[in-house]
N, C-alpha and C positions, 0 to 999 in steps of 0.2 A: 571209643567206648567211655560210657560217664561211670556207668557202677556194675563191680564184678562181684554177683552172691558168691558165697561160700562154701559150701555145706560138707561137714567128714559125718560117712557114717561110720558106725560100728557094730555090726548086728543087729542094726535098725534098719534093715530095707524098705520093711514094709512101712515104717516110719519117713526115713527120708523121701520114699512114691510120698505120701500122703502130704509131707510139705512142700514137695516139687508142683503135685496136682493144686496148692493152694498160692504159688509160687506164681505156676502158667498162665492166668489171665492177666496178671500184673509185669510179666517182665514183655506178654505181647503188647499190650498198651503202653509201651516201651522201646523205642528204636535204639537206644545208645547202652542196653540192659542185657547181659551174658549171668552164667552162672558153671560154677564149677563143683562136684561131687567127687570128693576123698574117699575112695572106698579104702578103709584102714586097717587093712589087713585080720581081716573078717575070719576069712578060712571058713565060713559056712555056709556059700553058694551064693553071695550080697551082691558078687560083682553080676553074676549072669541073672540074678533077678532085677538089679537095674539095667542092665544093659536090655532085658526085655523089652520093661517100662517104657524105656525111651523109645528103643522101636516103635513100641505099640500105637504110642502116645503123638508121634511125630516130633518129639521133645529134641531130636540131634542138631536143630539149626540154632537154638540158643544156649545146648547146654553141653559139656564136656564130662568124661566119666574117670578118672584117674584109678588105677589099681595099683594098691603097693602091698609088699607082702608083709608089712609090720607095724603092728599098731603102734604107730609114733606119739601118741595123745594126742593132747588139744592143740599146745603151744607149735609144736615139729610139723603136728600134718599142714596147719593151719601157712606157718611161712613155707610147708614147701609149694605153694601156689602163691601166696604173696611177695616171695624170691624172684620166682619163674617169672613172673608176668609184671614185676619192677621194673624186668632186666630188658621189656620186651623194646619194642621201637616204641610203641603208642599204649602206656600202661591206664587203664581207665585211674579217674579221679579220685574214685570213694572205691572201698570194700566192704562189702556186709559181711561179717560172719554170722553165721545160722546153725542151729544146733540142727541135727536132723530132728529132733521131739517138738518141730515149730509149726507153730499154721500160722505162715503171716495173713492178717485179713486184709481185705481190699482199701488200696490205698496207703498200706504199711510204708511199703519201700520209696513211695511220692512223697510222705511226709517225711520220712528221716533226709532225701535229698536235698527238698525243698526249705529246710532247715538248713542243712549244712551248706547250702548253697547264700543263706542271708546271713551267715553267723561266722566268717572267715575265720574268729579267732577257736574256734570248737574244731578241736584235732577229731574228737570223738563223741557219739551220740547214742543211745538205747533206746528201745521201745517202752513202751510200758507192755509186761509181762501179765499173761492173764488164766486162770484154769480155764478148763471149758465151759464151764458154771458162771464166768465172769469176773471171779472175782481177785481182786491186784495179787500182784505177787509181789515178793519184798523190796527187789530192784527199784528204784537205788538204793544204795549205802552210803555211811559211812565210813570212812576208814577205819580198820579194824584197830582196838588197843585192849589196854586194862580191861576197859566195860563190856566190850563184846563178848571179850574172856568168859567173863565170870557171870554172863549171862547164858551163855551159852551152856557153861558147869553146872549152875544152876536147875533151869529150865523151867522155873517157878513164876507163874502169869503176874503176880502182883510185882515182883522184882521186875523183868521185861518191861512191864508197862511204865515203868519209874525210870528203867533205860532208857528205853524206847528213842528216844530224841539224841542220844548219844549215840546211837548204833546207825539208825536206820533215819530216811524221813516219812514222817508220821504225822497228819495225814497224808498220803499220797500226793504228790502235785497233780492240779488237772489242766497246769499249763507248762510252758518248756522252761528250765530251770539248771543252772548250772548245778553241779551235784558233785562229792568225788568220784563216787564209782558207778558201772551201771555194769548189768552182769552179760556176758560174753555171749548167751542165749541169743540174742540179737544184738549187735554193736557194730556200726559203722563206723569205719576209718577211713580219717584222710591220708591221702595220698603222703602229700606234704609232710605231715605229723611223721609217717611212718619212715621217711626219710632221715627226717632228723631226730627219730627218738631211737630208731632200729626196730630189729622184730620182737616178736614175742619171746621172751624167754625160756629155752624148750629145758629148761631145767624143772619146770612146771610140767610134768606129766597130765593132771587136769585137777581145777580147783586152784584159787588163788592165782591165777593167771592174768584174767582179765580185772584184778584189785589192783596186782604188779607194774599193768601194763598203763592205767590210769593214772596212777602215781608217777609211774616215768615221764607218763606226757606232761602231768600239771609241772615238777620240776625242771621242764623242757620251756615252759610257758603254754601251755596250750592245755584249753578247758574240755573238761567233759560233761554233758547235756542228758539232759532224761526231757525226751519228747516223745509227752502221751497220747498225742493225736497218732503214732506209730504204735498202732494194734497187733498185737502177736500173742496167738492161745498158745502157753508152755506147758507139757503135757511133763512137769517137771520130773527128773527122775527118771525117765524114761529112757533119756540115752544113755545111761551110764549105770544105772541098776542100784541107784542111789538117790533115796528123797530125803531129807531135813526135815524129822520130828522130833520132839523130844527123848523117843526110844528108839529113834538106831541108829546104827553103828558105822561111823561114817570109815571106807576104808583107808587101807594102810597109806595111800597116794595121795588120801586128803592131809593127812596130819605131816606127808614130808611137804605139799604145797604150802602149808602153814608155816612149820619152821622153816622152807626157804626164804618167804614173804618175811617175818620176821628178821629174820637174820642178817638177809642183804639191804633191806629197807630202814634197818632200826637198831644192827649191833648186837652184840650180844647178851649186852646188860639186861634191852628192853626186851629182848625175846626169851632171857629167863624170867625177867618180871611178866609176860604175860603165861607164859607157862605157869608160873606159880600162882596169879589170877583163874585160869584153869582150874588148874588141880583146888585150889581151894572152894571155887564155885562147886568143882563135883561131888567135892568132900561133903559140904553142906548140903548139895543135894540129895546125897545118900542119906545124911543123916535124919532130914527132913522125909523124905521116903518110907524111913526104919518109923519115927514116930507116925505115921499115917497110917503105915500097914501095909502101902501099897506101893509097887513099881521097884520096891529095894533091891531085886538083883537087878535090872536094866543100870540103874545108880551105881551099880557096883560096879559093872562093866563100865562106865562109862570113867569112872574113877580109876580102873587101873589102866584103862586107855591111856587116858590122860597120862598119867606116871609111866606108863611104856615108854611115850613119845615124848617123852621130856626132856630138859636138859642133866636132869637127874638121872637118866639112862641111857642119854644117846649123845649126853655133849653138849659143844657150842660151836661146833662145827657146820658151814655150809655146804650143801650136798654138791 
């Protein structure tokens, strides 16, 4: 086998069908092409609505359905298939991980191969990320510091825009480009890489995981790619019940993926100094809000978030 999709759902059935149906014409134009569905401990009928699909669909000669009774996240569901099938006698080359909120478009999974396939020294690769409208999503990044912080606090378009080049890359590339991170929506891994850098780190419940997991590789020697000939509509937000806008409220598991990413990547010092990058961007954003008129409680909330999950309240302690 050359490459084994991925996919965990979690209350996304109808989600993961629809990326499987986007999936089917690309893994049959594909003899060396398997795929595997996490069902992650749903508990609300996910495993027997896939298990239909595949029926219905004739999907059981390339696809595998795993049921577990507990939502492990991202990092846990994801190596308990990356484990298994390390360990097997004949473990395919590449892994895709795939969120279930994906539609790869035709010819996705050709290009990210066919890439990794000329580019030996790229442990890891992403697609370029798209709404259904077309249009980019953020992926890639930068690694996250100071600036990300305190734009993120912020959330004010003329500050962003003045980051911008320190966060994220801007404009998009519309060719293949080494990058540091690319987001875990779509990301193939080498085999190799995965060997020598280890698995995912399931202390990452979801969020900040696949920034984690980039970092480990570039430290290992091995680059990570953003190849946008690799089309994938992200229906963002979708798997998780969580989208990234200026007003909401990212949950309790994103701000401990934060301070673990911080913490073990950067010490303690830095991950107070980006917390307090935080809390000061929120500050100002509130304050900025209060003179405008508008959005002040959303600012508010997003400011005592911030100061929950701080080292001001929670330590400098690794989870």
């Amino acid at each position: 086998m050359k490459v084994l999709v991925v996919i965990l759902n979690y209350k996304t059935a109808g989600l993961t069908v629809d990326c499987l149906r986007s999936l089917a014409p690309q893994i049959a134009s594909r003899t060396d092409t398997a795929a595997v569905v996490v069902e992650n401990g749903s508990g609300d009928g996910s495993s027997v609505q896939l298990q239909d699909a595949i029926a219905a669909r004739g999907w059981s000669a390339w696809l595998e359905l795993i049921a577990i009774a507990k939502n492990l996240g991202f990092s846990a569901g994801n190596n308990l298939v990356l484990r298994r099938t390390l360990e097997s006698p004949d473990p395919p080359e590449y892994f895709l991980l795939l969120n279930s909120d994906t539609l790869p478009q035709p010819g996705a999974i050709d290009a990210l191969v066919e890439f990794m396939d000329s580019h030996p020294a790229a442990g890891i690769a992403g697609s370029r990320l798209e709404s259904p409208f077309g249009q980019v999503q953020g992926s890639p990044f930068r690694f996250h510091g100071i600036a990300s912080e305190v734009d993120r606090g912020l959330s004010i378009g003329v500050v962003s825009r003045i980051l911008a080049r320190r966060i994220r890359y801007d404009p998009k590339p519309s060719t293949p480009v080494p990058v540091d991170w690319v987001a875990g929506a779509s990301m193939i891994l080498r085999r190799e890489m995965i060997r020598a850098v280890g698995m995912l780190d399931e202390k990452f419940f979801a969020y900040f995981e696949d920034m984690d997991y980039c970092l480990a590789a570039a430290r290992k020697g091995w680059q990570t790619w953003y190849v946008p000939a690799s089309r994938v509509v992200h229906l963002e937000g979708a798997s998780s019940g969580f989208r990234f806008s200026p007003s909401a409220t990212p949950p309790d598991y994103y701000f401990a993926g934060r301070r673990q990413y911080f913490l073990k990547n950067h010490g303690p010092f830095w991950a107070a100094a980006t917390d307090a990058a935080l809390i000061a961007g929120c500050a100002l954003g509130f304050f900025y809000a209060i003179i405008r008129r508008r959005g002040g409680r959303q600012s508010l909330s997003k400011l005592k978030d911030s100061l929950r999950h701080s080292f001001f309240a929670a330590g400098l302690r690794r989870l």
